[in-house]
Biopython code that builds the backbone (N, CA, C, O; Angstrom):
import numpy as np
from Bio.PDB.StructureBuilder import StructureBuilder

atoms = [
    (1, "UNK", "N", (99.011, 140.047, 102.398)),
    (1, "UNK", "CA", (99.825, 141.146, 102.876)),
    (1, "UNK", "C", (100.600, 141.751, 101.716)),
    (1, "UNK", "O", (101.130, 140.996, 100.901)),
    (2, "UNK", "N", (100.692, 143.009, 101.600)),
    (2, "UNK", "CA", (101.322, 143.115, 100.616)),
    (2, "UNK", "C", (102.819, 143.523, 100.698)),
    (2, "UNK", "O", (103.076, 144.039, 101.786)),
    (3, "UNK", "N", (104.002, 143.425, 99.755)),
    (3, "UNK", "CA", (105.241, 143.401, 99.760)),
    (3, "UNK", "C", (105.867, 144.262, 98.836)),
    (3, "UNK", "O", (105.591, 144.418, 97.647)),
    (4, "UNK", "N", (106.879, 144.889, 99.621)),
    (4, "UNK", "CA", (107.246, 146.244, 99.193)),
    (4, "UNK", "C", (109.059, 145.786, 98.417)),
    (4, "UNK", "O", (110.027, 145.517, 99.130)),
    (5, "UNK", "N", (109.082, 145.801, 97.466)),
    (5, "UNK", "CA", (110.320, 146.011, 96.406)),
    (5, "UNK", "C", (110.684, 146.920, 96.534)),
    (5, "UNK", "O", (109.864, 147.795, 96.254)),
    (6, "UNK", "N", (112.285, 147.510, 97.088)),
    (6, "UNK", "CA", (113.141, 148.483, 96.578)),
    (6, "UNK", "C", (113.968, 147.903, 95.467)),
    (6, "UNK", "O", (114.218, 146.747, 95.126)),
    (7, "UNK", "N", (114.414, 149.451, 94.876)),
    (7, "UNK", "CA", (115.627, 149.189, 93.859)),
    (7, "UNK", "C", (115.926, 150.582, 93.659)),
    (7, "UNK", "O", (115.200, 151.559, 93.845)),
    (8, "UNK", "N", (117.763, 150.475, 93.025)),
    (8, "UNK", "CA", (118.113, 152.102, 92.845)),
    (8, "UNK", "C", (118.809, 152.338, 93.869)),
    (8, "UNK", "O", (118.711, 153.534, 94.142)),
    (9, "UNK", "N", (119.726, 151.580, 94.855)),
    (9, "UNK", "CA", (120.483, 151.973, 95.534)),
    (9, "UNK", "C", (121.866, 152.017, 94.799)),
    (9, "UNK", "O", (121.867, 151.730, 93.602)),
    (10, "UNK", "N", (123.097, 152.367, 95.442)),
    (10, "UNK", "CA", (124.129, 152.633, 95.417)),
    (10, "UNK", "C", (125.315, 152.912, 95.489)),
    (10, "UNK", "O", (125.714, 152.184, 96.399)),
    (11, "UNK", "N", (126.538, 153.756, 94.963)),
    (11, "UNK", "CA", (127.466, 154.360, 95.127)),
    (11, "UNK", "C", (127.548, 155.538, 94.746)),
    (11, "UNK", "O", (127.936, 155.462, 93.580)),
    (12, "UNK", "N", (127.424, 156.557, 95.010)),
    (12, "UNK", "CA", (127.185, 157.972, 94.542)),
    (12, "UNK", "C", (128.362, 158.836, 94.864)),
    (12, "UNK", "O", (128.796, 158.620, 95.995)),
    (13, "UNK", "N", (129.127, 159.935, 94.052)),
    (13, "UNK", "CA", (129.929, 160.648, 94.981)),
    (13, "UNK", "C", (128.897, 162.016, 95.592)),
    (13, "UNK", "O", (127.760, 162.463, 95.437)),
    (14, "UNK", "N", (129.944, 162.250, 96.241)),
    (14, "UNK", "CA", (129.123, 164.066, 96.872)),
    (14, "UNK", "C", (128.972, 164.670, 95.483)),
    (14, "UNK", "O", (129.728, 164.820, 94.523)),
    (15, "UNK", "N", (127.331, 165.043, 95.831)),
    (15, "UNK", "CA", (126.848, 166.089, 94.847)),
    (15, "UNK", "C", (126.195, 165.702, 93.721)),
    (15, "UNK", "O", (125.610, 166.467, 92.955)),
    (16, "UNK", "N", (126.286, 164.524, 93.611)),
    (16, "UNK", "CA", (125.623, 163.415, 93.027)),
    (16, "UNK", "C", (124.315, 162.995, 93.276)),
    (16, "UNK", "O", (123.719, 163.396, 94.275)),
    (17, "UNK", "N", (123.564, 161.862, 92.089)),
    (17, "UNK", "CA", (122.272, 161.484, 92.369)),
    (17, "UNK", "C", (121.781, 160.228, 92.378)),
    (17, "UNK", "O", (122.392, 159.291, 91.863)),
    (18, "UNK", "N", (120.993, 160.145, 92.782)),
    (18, "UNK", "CA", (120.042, 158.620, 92.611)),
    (18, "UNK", "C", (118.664, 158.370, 92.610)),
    (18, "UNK", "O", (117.880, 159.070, 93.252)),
    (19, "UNK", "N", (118.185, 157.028, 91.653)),
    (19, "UNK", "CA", (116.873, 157.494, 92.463)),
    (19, "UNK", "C", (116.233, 155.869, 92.931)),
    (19, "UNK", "O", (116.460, 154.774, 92.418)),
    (20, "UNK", "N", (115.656, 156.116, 93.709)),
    (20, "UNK", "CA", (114.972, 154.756, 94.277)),
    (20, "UNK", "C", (114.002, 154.469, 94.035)),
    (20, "UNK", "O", (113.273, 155.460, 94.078)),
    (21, "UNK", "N", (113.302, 153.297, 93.682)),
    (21, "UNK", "CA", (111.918, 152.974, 93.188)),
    (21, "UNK", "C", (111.673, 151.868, 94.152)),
    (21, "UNK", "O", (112.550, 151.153, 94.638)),
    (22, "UNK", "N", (110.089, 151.780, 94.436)),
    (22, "UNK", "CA", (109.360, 151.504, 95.354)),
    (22, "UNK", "C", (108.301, 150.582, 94.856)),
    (22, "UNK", "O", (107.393, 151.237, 94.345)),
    (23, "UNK", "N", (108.050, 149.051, 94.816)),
    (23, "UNK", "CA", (106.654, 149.005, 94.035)),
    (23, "UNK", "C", (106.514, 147.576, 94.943)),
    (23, "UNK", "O", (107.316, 146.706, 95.284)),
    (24, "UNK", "N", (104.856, 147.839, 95.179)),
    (24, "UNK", "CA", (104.147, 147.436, 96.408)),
    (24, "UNK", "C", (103.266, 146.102, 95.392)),
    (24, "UNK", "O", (102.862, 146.253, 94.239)),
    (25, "UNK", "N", (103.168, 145.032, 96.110)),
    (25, "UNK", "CA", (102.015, 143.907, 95.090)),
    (25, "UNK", "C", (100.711, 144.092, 95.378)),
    (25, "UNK", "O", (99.964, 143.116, 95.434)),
    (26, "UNK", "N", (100.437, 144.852, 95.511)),
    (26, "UNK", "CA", (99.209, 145.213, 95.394)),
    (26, "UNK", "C", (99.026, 146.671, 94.970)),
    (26, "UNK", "O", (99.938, 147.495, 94.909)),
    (27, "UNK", "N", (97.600, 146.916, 94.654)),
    (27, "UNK", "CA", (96.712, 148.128, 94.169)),
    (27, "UNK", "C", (97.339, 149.327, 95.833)),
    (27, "UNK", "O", (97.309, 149.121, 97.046)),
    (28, "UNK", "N", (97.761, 150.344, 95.095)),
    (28, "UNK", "CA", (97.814, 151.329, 96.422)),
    (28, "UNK", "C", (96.955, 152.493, 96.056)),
    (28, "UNK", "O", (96.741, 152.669, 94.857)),
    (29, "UNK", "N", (96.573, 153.093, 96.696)),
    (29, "UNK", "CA", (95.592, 154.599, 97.136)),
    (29, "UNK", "C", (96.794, 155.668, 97.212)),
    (29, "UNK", "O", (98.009, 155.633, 97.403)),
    (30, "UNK", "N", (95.964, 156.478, 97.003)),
    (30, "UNK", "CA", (96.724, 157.821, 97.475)),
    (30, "UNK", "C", (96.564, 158.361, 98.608)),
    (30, "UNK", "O", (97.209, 159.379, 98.858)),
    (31, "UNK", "N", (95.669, 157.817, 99.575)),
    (31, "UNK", "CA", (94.981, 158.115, 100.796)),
    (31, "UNK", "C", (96.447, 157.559, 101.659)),
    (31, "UNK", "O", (97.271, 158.235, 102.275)),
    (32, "UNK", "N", (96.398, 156.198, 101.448)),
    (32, "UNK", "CA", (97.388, 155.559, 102.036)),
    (32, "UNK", "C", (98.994, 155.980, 102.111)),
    (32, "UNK", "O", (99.727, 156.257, 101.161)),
    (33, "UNK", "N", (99.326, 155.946, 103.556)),
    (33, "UNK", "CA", (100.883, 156.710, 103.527)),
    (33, "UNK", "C", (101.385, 155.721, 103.040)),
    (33, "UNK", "O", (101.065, 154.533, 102.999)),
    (34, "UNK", "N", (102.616, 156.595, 102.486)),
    (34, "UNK", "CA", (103.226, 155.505, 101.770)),
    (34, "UNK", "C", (104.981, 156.523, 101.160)),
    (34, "UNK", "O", (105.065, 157.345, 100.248)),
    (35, "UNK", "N", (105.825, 156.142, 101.861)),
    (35, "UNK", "CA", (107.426, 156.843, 101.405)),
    (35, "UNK", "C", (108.588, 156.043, 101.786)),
    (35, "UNK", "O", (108.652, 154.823, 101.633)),
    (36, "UNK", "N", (109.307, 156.619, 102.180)),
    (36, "UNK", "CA", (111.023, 156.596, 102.821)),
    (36, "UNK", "C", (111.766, 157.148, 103.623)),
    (36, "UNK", "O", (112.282, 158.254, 103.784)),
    (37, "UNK", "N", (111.703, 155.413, 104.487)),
    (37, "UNK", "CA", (113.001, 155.902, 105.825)),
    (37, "UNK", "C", (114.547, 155.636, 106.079)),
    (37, "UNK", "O", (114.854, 154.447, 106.165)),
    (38, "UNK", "N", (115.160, 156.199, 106.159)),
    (38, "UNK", "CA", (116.310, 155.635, 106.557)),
    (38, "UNK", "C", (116.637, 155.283, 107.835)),
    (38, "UNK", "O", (116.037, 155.598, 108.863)),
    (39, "UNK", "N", (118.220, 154.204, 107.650)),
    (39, "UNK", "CA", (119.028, 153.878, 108.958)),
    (39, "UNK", "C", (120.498, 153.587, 108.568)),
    (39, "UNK", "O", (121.064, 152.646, 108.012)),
    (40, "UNK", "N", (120.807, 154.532, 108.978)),
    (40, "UNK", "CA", (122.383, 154.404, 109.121)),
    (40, "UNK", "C", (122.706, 153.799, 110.180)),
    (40, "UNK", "O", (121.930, 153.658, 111.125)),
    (41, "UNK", "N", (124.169, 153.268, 110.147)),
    (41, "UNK", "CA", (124.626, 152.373, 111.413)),
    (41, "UNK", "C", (124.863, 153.319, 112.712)),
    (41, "UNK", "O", (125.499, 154.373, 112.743)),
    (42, "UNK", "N", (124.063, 152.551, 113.969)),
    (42, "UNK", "CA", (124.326, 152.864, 115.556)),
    (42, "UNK", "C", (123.192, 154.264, 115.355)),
    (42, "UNK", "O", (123.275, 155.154, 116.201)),
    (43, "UNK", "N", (122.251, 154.396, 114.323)),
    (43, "UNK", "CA", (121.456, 155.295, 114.326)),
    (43, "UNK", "C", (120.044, 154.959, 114.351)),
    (43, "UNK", "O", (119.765, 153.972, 113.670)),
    (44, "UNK", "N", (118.886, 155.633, 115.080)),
    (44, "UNK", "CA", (117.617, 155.084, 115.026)),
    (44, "UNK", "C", (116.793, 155.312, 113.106)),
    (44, "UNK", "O", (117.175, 156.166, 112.306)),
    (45, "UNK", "N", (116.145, 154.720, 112.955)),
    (45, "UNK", "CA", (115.655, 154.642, 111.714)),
    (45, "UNK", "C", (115.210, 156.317, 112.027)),
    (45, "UNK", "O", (115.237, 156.941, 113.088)),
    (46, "UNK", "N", (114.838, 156.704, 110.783)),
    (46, "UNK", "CA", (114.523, 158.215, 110.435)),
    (46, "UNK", "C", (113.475, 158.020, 109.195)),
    (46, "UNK", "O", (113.404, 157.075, 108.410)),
    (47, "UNK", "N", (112.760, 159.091, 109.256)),
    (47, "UNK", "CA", (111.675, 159.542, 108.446)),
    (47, "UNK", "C", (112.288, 160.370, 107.068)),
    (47, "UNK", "O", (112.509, 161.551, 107.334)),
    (48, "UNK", "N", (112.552, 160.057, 105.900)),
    (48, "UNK", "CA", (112.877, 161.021, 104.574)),
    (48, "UNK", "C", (111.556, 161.491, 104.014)),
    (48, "UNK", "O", (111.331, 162.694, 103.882)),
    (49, "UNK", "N", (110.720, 160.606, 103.698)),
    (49, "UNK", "CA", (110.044, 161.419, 102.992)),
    (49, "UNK", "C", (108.797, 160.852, 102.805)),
    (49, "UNK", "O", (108.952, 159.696, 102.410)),
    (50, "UNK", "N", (107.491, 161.181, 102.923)),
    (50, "UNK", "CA", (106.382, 160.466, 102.987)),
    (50, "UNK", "C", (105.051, 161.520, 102.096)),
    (50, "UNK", "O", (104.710, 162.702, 102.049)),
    (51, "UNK", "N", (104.740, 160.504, 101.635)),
    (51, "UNK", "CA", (103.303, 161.218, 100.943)),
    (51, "UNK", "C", (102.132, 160.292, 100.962)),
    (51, "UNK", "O", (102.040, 159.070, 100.846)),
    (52, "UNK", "N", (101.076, 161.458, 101.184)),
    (52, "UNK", "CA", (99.785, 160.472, 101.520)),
    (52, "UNK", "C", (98.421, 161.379, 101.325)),
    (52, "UNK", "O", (98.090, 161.953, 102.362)),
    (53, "UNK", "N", (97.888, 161.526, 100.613)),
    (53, "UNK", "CA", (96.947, 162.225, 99.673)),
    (53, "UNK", "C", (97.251, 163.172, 98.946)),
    (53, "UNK", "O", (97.674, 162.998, 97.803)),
    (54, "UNK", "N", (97.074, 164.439, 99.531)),
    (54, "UNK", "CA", (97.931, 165.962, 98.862)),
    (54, "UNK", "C", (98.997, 166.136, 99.595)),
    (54, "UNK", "O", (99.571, 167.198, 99.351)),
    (55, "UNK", "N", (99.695, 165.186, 100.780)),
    (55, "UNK", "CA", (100.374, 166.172, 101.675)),
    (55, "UNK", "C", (101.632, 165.210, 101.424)),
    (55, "UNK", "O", (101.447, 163.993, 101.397)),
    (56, "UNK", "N", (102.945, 165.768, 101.237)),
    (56, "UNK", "CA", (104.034, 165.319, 101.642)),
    (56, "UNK", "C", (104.813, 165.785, 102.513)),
    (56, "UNK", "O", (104.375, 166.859, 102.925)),
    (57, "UNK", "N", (105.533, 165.560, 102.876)),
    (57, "UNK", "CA", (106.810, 165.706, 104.311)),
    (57, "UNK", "C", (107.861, 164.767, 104.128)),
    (57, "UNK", "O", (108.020, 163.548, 104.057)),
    (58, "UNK", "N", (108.575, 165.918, 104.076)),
    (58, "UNK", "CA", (110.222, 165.730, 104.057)),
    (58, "UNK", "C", (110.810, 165.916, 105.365)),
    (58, "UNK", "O", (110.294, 166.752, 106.108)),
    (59, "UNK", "N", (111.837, 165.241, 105.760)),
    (59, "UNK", "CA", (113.013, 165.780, 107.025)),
    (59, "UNK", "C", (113.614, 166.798, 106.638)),
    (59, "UNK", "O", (114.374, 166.746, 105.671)),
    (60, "UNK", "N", (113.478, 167.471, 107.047)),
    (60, "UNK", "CA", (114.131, 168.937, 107.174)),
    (60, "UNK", "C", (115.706, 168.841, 106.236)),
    (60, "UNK", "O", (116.066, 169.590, 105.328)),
    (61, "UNK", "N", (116.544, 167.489, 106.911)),
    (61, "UNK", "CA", (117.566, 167.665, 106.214)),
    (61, "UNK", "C", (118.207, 166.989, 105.120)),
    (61, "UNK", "O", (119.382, 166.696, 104.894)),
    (62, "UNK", "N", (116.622, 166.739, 104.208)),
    (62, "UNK", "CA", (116.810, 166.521, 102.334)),
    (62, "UNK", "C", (115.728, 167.682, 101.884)),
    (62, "UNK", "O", (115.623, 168.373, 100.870)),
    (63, "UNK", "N", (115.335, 167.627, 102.519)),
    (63, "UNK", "CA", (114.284, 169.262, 101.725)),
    (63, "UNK", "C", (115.006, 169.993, 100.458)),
    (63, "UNK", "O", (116.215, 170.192, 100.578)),
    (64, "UNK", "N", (114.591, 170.263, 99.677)),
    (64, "UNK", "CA", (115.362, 170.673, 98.427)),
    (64, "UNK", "C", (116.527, 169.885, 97.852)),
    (64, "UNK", "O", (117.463, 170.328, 97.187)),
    (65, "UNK", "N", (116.320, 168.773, 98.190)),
    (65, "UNK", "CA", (117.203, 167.721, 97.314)),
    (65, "UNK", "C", (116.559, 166.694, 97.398)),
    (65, "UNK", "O", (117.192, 165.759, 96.905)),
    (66, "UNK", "N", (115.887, 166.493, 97.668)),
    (66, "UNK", "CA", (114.774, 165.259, 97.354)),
    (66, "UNK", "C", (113.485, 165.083, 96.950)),
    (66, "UNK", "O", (112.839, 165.442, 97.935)),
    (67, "UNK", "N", (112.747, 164.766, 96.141)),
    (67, "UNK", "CA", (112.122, 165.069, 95.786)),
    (67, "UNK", "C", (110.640, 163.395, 95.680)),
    (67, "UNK", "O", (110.721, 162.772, 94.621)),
    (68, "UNK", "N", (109.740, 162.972, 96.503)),
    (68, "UNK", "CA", (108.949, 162.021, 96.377)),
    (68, "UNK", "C", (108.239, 161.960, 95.645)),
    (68, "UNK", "O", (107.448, 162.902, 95.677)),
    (69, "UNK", "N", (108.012, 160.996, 94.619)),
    (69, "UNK", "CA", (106.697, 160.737, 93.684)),
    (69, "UNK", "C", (106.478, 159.602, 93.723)),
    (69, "UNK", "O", (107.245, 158.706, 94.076)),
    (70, "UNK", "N", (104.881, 159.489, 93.185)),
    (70, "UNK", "CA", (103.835, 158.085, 93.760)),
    (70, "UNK", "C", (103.678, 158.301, 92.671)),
    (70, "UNK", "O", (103.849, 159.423, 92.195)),
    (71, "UNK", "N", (103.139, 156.796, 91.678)),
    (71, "UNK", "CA", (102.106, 156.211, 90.493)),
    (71, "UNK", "C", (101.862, 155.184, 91.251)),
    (71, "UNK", "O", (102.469, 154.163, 91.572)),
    (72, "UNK", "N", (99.992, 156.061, 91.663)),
    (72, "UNK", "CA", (99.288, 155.046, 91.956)),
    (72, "UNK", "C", (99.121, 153.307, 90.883)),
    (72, "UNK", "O", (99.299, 152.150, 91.265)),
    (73, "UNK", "N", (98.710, 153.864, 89.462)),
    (73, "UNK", "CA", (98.530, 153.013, 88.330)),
    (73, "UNK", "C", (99.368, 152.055, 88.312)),
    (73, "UNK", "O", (99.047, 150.960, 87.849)),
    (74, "UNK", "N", (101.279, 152.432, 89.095)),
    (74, "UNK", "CA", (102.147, 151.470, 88.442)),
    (74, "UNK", "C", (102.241, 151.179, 90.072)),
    (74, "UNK", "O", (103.392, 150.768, 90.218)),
    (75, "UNK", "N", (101.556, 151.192, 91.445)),
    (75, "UNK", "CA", (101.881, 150.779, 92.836)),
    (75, "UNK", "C", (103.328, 150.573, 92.963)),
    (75, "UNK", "O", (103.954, 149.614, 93.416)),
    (76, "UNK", "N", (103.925, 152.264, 92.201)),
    (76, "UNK", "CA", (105.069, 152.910, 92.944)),
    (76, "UNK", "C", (105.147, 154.436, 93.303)),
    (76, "UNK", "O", (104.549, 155.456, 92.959)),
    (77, "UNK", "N", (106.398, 154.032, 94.350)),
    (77, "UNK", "CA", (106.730, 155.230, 94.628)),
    (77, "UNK", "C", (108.412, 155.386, 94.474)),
    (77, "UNK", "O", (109.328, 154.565, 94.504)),
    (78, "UNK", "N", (108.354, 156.823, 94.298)),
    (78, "UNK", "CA", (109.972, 157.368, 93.883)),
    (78, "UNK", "C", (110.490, 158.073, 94.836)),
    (78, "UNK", "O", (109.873, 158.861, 95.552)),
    (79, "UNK", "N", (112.014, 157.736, 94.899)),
    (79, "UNK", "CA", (112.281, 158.923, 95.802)),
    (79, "UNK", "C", (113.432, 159.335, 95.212)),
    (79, "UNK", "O", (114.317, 158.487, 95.330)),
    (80, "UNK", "N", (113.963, 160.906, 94.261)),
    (80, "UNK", "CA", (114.815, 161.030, 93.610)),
    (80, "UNK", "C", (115.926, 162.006, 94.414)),
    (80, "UNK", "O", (115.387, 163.001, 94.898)),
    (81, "UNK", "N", (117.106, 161.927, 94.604)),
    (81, "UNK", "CA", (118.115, 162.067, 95.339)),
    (81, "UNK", "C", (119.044, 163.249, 95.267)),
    (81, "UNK", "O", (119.978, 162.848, 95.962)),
    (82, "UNK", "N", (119.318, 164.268, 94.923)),
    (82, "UNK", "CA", (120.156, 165.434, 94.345)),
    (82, "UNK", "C", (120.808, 165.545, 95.638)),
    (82, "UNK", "O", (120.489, 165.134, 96.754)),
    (83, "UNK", "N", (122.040, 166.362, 95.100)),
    (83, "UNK", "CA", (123.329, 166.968, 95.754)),
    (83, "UNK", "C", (123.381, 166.207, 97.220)),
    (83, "UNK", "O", (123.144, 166.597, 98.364)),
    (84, "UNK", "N", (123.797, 164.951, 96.663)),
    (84, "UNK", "CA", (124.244, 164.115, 97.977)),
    (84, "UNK", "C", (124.915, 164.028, 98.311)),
    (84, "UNK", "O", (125.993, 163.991, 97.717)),
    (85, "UNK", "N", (124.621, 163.869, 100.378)),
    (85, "UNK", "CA", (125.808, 164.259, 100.951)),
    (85, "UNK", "C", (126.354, 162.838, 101.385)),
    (85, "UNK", "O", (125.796, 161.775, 101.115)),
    (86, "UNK", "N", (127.282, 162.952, 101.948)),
    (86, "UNK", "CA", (128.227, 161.573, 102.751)),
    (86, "UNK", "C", (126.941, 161.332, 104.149)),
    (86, "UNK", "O", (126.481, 160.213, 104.376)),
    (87, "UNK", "N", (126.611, 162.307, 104.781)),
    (87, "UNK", "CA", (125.668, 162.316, 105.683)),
    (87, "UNK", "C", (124.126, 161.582, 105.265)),
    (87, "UNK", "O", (123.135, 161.406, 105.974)),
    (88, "UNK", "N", (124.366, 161.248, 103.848)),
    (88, "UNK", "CA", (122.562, 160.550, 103.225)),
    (88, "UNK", "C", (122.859, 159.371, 103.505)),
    (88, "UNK", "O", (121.916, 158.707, 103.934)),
    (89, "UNK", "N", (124.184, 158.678, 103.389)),
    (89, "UNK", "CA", (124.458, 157.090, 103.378)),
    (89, "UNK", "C", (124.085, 156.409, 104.585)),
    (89, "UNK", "O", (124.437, 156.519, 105.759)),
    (90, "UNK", "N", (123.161, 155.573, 103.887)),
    (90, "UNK", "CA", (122.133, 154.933, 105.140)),
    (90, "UNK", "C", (121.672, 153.239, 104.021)),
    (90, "UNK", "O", (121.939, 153.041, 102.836)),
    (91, "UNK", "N", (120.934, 152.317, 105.014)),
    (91, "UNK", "CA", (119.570, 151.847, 104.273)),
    (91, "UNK", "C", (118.609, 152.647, 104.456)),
    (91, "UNK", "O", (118.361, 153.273, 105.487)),
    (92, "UNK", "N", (117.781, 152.656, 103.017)),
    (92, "UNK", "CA", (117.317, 153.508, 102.499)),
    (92, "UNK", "C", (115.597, 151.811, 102.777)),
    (92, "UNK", "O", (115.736, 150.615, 102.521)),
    (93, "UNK", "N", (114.630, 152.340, 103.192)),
    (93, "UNK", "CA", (113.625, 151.829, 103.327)),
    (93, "UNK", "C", (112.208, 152.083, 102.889)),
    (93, "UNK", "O", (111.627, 152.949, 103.543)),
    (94, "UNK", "N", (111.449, 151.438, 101.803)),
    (94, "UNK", "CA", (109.943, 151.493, 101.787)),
    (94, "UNK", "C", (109.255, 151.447, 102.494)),
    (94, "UNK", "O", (109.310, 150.452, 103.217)),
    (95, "UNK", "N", (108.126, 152.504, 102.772)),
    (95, "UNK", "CA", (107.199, 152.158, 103.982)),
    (95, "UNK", "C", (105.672, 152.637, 103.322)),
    (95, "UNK", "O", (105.503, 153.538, 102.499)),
    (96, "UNK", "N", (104.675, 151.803, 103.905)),
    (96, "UNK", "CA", (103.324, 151.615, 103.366)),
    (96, "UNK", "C", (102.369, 151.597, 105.117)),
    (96, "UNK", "O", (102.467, 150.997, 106.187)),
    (97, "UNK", "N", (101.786, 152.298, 104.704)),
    (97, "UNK", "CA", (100.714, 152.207, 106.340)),
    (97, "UNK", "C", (99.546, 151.449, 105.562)),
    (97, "UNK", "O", (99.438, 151.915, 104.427)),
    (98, "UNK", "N", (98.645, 150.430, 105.824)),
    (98, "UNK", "CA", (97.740, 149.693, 104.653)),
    (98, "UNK", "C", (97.176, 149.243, 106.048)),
    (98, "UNK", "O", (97.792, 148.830, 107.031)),
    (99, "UNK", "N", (95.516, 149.486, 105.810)),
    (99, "UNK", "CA", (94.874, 148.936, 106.949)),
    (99, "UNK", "C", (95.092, 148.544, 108.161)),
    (99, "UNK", "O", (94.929, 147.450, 108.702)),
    (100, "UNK", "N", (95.593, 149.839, 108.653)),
    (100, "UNK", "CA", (96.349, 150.388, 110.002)),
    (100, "UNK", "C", (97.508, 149.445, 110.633)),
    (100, "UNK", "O", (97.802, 149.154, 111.793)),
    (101, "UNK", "N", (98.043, 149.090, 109.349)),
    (101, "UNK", "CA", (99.170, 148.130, 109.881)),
    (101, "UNK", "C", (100.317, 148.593, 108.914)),
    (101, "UNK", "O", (100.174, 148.909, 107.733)),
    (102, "UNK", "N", (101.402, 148.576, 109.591)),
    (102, "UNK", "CA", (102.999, 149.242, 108.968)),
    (102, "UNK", "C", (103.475, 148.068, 107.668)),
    (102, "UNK", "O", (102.302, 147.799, 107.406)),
    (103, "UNK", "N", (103.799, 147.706, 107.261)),
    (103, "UNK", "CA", (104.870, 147.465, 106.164)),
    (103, "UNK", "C", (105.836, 147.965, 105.474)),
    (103, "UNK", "O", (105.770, 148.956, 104.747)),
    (104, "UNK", "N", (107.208, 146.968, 105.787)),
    (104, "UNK", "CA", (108.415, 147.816, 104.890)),
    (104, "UNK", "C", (108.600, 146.837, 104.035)),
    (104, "UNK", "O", (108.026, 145.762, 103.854)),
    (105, "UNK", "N", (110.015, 147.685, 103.239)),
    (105, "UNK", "CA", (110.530, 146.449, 102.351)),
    (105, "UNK", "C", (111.772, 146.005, 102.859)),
    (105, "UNK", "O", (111.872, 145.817, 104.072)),
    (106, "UNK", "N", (113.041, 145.748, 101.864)),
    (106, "UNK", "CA", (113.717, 144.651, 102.463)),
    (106, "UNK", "C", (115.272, 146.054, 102.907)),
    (106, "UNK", "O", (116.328, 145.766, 103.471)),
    (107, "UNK", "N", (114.890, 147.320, 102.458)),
    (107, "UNK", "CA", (115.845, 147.822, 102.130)),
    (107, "UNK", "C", (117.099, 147.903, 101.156)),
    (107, "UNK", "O", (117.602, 146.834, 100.809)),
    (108, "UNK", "N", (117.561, 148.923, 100.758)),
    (108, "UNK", "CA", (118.022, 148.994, 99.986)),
    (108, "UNK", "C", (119.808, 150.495, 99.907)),
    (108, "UNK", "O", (119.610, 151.670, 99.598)),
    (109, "UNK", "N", (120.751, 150.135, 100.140)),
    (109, "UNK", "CA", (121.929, 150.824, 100.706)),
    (109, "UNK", "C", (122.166, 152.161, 99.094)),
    (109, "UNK", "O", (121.966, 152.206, 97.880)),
    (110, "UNK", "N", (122.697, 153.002, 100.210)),
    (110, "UNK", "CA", (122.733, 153.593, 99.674)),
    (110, "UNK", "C", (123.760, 154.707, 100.119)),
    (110, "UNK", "O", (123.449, 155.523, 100.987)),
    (111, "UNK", "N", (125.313, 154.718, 99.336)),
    (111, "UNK", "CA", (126.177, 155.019, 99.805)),
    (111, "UNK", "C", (127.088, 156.249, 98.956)),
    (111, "UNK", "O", (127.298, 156.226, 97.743)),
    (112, "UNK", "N", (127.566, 157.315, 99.914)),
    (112, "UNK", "CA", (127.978, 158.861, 99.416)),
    (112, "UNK", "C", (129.068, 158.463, 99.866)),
    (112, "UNK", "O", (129.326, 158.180, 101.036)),
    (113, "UNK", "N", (129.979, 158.411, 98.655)),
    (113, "UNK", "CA", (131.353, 158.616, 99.317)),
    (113, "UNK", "C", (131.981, 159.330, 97.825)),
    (113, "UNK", "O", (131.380, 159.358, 96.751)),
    (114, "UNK", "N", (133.726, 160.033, 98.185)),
    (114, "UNK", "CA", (133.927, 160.232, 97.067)),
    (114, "UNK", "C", (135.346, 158.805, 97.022)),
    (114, "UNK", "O", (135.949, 158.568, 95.975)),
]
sb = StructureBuilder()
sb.init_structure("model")
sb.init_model(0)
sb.init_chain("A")
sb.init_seg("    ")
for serial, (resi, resn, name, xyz) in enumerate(atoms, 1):
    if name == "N":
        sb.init_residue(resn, " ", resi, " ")
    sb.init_atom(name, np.array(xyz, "f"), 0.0, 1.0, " ", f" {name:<3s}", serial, name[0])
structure = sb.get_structure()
């Protein structure tokens, strides 16, 4: 099975950045989905940002401040953070779809305050 490493969480103020790195033990595809969800407290997990061949998708509300990148070669993925709000502070989660079965990682916090 393979196992998903975050790192790159934080303390950020508003307007501020971060970035999170993602790296899976095994060989990943580009076919294969593969991004970042969040969960803030008393909130259902949420979708940030996912890429999976040519196509990525963002939530509507990091679009132009976030930005996802994959190296297949190094079985990571990035997720880089601009003009953050108090509203981003969540666990911040790896996710891998791999032979029609889900995998996350362990999470990783990630907090906007000033």
């Amino acid at each position: 099975q393979p196992q998903l490493v975050e790192s790159g969480g934080g303390l950020a103020q508003p307007g501020g950045s971060l970035k999170l790195s993602c790296v899976c033990s095994r060989q990943i595809f580009s076919s294969e989905p593969m991004g970042w969800y969040r969960q803030a407290p008393g909130n259902q997990r949420e979708l940030v940002a996912l890429t999976s061949g040519s196509t990525i998708t963002y939530a509507d509300s990091v679009k132009s401040r976030f930005t996802i990148s994959r190296d297949n070669d190094k079985n990571t993925v990035h997720l880089q953070m601009n003009s953050l709000k108090p509203e981003d502070t969540a666990t911040y989660y790896c996710f891998l779809r791999y032979s029609q079965r889900e995998y996350w990682g362990q999470g990783t916090q990630v907090t906007v305050s000033s």
